[in-house]
C-alpha positions in Angstrom: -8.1 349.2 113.5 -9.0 349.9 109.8 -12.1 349.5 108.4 -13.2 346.7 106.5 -12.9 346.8 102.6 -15.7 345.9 100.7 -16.5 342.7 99.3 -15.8 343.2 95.5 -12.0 344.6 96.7 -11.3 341.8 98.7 -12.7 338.7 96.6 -10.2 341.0 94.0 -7.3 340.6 97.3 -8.0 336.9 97.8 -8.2 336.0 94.5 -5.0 336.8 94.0 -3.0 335.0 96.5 -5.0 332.1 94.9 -3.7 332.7 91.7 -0.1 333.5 92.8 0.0 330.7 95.5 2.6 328.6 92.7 4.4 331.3 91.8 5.1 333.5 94.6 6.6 331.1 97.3 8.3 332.3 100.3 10.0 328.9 101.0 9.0 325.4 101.9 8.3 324.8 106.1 11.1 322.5 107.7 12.8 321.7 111.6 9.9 322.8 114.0 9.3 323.8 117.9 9.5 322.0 120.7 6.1 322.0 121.0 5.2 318.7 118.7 6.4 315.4 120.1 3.4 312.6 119.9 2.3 311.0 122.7 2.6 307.4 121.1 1.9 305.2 124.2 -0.5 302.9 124.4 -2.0 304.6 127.7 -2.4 308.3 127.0 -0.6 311.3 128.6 -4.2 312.4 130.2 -5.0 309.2 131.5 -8.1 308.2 129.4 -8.5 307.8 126.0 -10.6 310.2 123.9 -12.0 311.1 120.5 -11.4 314.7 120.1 -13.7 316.6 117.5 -13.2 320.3 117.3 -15.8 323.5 116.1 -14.9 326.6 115.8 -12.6 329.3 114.2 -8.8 330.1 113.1 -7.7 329.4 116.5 -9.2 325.8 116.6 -8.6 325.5 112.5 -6.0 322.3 112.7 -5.0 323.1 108.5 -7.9 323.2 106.7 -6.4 325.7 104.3 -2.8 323.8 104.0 -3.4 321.9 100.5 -2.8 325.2 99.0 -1.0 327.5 101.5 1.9 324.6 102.9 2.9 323.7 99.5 3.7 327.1 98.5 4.3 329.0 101.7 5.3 326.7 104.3 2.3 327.6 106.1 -1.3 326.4 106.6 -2.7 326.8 110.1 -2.5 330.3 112.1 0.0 330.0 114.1 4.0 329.5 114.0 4.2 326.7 111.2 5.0 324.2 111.2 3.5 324.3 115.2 0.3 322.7 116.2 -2.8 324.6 117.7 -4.6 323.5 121.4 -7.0 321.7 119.9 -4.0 319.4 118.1 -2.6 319.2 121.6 -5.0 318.6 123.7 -6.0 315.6 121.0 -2.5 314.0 121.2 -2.9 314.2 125.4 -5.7 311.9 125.0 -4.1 309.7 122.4 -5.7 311.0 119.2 -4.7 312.8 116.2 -6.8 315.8 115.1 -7.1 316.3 111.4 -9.3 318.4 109.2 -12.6 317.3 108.4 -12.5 319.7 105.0 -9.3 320.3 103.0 -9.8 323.3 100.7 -10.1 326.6 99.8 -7.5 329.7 98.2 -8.4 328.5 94.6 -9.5 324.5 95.7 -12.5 323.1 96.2 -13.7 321.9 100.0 -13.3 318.0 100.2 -14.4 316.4 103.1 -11.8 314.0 104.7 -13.1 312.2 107.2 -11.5 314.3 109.9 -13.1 315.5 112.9 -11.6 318.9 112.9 -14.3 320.9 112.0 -12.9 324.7 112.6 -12.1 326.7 110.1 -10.1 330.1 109.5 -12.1 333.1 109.2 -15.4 331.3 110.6 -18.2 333.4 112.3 -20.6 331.5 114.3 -23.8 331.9 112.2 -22.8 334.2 108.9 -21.7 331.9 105.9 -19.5 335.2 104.9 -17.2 335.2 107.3 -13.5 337.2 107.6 -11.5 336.5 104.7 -13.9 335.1 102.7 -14.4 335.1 98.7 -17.0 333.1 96.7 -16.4 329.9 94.5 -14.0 328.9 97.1 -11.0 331.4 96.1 -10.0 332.5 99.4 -10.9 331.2 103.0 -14.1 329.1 103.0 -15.5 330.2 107.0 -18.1 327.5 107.3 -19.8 329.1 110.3 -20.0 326.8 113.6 -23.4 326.3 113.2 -22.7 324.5 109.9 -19.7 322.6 111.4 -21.5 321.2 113.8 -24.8 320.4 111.2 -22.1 318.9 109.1 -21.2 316.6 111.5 -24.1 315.6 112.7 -25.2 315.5 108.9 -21.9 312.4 108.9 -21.7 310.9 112.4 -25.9 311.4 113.8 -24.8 311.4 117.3 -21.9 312.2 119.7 -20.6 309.5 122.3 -19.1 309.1 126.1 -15.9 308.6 124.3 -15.5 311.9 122.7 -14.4 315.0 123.5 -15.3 318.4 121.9 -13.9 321.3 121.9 -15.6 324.8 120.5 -14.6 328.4 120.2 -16.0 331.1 118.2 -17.2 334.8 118.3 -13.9 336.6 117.8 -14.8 337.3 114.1 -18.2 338.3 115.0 -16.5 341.3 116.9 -13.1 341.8 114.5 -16.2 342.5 112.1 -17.9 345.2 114.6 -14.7 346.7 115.9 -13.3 346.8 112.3 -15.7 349.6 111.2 -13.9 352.8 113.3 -17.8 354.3 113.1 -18.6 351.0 115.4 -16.0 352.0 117.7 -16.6 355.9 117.7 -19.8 354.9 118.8 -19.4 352.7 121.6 -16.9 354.9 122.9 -19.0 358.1 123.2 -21.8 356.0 124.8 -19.7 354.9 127.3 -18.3 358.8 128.0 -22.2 360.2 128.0 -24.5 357.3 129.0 -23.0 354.9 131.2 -22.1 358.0 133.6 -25.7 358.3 133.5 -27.1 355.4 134.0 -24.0 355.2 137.1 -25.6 358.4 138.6 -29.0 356.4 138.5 -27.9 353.7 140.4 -28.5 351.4 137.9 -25.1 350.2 137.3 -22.1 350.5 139.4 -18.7 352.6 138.5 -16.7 349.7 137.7 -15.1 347.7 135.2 -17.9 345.3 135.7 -20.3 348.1 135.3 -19.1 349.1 132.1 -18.9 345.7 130.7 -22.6 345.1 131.6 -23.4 348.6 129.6 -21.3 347.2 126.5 -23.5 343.6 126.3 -26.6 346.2 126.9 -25.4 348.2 124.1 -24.5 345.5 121.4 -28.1 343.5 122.5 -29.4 347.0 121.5 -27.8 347.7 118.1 -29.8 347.0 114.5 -27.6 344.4 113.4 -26.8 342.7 117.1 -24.5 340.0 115.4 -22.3 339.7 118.4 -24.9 339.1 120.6 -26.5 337.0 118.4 -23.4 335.2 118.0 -22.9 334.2 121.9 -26.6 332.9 122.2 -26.1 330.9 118.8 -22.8 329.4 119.8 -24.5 328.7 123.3 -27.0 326.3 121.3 -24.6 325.1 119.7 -23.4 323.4 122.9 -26.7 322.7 124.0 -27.3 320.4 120.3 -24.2 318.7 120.9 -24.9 317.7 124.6 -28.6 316.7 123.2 -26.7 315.0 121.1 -25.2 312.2 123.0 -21.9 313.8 124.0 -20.9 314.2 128.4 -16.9 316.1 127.8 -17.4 319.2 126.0 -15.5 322.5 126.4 -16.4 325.6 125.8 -13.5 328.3 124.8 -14.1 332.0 125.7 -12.7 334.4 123.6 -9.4 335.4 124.7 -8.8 339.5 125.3 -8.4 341.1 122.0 -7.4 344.6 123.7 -4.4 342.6 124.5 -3.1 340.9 121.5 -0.6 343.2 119.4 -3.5 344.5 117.7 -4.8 345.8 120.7 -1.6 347.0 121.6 -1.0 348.9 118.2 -4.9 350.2 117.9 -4.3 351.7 121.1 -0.8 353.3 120.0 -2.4 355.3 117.1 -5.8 355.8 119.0 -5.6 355.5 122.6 -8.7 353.5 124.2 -8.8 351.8 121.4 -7.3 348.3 123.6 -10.1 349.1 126.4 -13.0 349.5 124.0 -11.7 345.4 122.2 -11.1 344.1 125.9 -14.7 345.5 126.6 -16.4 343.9 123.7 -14.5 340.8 124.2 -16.0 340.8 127.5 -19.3 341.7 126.9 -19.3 338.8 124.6 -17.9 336.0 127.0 -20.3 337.3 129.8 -23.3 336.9 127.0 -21.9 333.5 126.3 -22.0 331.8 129.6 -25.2 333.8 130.2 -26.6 331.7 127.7 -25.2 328.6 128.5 -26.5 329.2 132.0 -29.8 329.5 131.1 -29.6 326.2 128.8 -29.0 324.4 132.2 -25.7 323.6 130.7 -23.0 325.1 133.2 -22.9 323.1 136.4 -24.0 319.6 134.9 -20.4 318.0 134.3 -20.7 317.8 130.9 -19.7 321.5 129.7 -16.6 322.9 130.8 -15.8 326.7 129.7 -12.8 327.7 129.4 -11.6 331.3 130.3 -9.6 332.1 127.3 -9.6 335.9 128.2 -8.2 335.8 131.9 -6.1 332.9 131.1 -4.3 334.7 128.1 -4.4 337.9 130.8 -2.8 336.4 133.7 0.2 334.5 130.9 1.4 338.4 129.5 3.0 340.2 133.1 4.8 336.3 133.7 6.2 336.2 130.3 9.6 335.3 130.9 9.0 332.6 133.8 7.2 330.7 131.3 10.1 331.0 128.7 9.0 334.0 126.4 11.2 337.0 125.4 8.5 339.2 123.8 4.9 339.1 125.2 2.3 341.2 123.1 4.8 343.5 121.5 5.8 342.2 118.7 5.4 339.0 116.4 7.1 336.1 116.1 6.2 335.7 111.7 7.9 338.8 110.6 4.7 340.2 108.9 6.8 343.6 107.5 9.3 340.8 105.5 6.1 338.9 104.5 4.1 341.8 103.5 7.6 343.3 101.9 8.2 340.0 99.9 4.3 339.7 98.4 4.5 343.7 97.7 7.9 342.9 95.6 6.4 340.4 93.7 3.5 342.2 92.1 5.5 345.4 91.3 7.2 342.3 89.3 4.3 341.2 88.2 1.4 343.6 87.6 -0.4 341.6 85.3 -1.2 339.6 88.5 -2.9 342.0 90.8 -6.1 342.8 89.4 -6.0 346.6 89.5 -4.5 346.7 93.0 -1.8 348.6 94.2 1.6 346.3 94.9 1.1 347.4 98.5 -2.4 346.5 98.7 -1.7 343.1 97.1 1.6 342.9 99.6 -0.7 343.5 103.0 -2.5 340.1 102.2 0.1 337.7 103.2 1.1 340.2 106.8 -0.9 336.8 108.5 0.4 333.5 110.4 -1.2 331.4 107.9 1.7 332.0 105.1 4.5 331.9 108.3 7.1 329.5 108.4 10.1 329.0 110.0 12.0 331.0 107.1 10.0 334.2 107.9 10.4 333.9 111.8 11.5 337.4 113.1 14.3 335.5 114.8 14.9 331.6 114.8 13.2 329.6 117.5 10.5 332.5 117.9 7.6 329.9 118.0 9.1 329.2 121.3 9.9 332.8 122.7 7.0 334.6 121.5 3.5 334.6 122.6 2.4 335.5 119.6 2.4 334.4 115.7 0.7 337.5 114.2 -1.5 340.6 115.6 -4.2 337.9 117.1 -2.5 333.9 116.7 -1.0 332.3 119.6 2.1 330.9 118.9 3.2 327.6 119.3 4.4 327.7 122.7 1.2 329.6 123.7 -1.0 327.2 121.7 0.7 324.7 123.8 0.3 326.2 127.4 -3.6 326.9 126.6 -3.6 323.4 126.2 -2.0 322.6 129.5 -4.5 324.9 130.5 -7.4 323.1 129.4 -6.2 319.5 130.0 -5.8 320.8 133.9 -9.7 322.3 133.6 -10.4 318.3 132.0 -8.8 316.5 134.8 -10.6 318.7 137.8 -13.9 317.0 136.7 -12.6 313.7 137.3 -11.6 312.7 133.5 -8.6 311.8 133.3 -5.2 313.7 135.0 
């Protein structure tokens, strides 16, 4: 993984795909995937109606970004545009329609729209800054979950019986540890020279469970423990909502980052990499529903989690039974032609990259969020890959976490 850049560089990044958004477009988004049909009965495909209202991050974000970034890209959410996200889909199962609650960002203002999808691109749970973020609203605006949900409650005062929320977050609390290699030189000679201690001990077993349970130690441990800090705060965020008034809540895990194509091509260039971002990832989820434990809030029928990380682990070896041609090796928004096309423009254009390199200015668009059908890597690839980019599901596997989650729903007796 590389590090992170600074803050000055990358306001200087983001900026300018805010400034070039109207000149440098890599075609309009049309057709779409299989993935989108409506549910436009009157009784709804999962049996009982419902109010869906959504917290959390890119992977939850339903377009609040897509004033800007559809227009000129074709994109706007982080996946395969024009595709939907879970959240979109498990909305439409129970008869809704999830739209943002803010529109904004990449050179606009945030305007609220009286949506109820509250996740945003970029978002940590707590830290206002999160990934991708530039002041004055010139890049990706990463209200952190906390704030969603304060914001909501801020508009609506309560939930209700009839809703449904769903939350994620966390997985830029850890892109922003495991993006400093220091970070993951660290944790990775701990593990070689004190976990075989503490093993030897007795006081944890030789296991993968064993070294999970010396990661959470380890990141409880740190100066900065924003990970850990992260899975107790999103926990309370739960517990505000169900003190809130609302019964049908789940909670998302964060799926296994050692086993997205980042994973896969951090390990390529520095092997361990994918076990050391499965780890974390892990450590993290096992923090999270230790906190919601000890809220009272597993167990009650009101909070269902969601295992995003086996889910997503047990989908990659079946692949091809459920219709993919390319699992976690590649992606289906051809990132290098992406990438290729940005880094053309500003050798074209100088003027417009603020002291940065064409190439530096090019690797700003290698994300889902500018893909559209028109930079696919092959046509129809929002259906036969899993992925969108190094980390976004793609349509189809947007669509089958859904399935997923619907089929977690119904086993509490809502709905089918």
């Amino acid at each position: 993984m590389k590090q992170t850049a600074s803050r000055k560089q990358h306001w200087l990044r983001v900026t300018q795909i805010a400034m070039a958004s109207t000149a440098f477009a890599l075609l309009a988004a049309c057709g779409g995937g299989s993935d989108n049909n409506n549910n436009a009965s009157s009784t709804p495909a999962g049996g009982v109606k419902l109010q869906v209202v959504s917290f959390g991050d890119s992977l939850s974000d339903v377009g609040t970004y897509s004033p800007v970034i559809q227009g000129s890209f074709g994109g706007g959410r982080f996946t395969t545009n024009p595709g939907e996200v879970w959240t979109q889909k498990v909305a439409e199962y129970y008869g809704d329609t999830l739209t943002p609650a803010y529109l904004g960002g990449f050179g606009q203002p945030l305007v609220a729209t009286g949506g109820l999808g509250y996740a945003q691109g970029g978002s940590d749970v707590v830290n206002a800054q999160g990934q991708g973020w530039a002041p004055n609203n010139m890049a990706a605006t990463t209200v952190p979950v906390v704030t969603q949900v304060a914001n909501y409650l801020g508009a609506h005062t309560s939930f209700n019986a009839n809703q449904l929320v769903l939350i994620n977050g966390g997985a830029n609390d850890i892109f922003q540890f495991a993006g400093t290699t220091a970070n993951l030189t660290a944790l990775g000679a701990a593990l070689q020279t004190q976990y075989p201690l503490l093993v030897q001990a007795g006081k944890l077993p030789n296991s993968q469970a064993g070294q999970v349970a010396f990661i959470v130690g380890y990141l409880q441990q740190l100066a900065n423990p924003q990970i850990a800090q992260a899975a107790t705060q999103l926990a309370a965020q739960v517990q505000k909502i169900v003190s809130s008034g609302a019964t049908h809540v789940v909670v998302s895990t964060v799926p296994d980052i050692g086993n997205t194509p980042l994973g896969v091509a951090a390990n390529a260039s520095t092997p361990g990499s994918a076990a050391l971002l499965s780890g974390i990832t892990a450590a993290y989820n096992y923090l999270l529903v230790q906190n919601l434990t000890a809220l009272g809030l597993v167990g009650t029928g009101k909070v269902i989690v969601a295992d995003a990380f086996t889910w997503i682990d047990q989908q990659l070896p079946n692949y091809k039974a459920l219709g993919f041609t390319v699992s976690n090796t590649g992606t289906a928004c051809n990132l290098t032609s992406m990438q290729t096309n940005a880094t053309a423009y500003a050798t074209a254009n100088p003027s417009a990259t603020n002291g940065l390199t064409p190439a530096q200015y090019g690797a700003q668009f290698g994300s889902s969020l500018f893909c559209s059908p028109q930079t696919y890597t092959v046509a129809g690839a929002d259906q036969t890959y899993m992925f969108a980019d190094t980390v976004h599901p793609s349509t189809h596997l947007h669509a089958l976490f859904a399935q997923y989650v619907q089929q977690q729903i119904a086993a509490t007796g809502l709905g089918k």
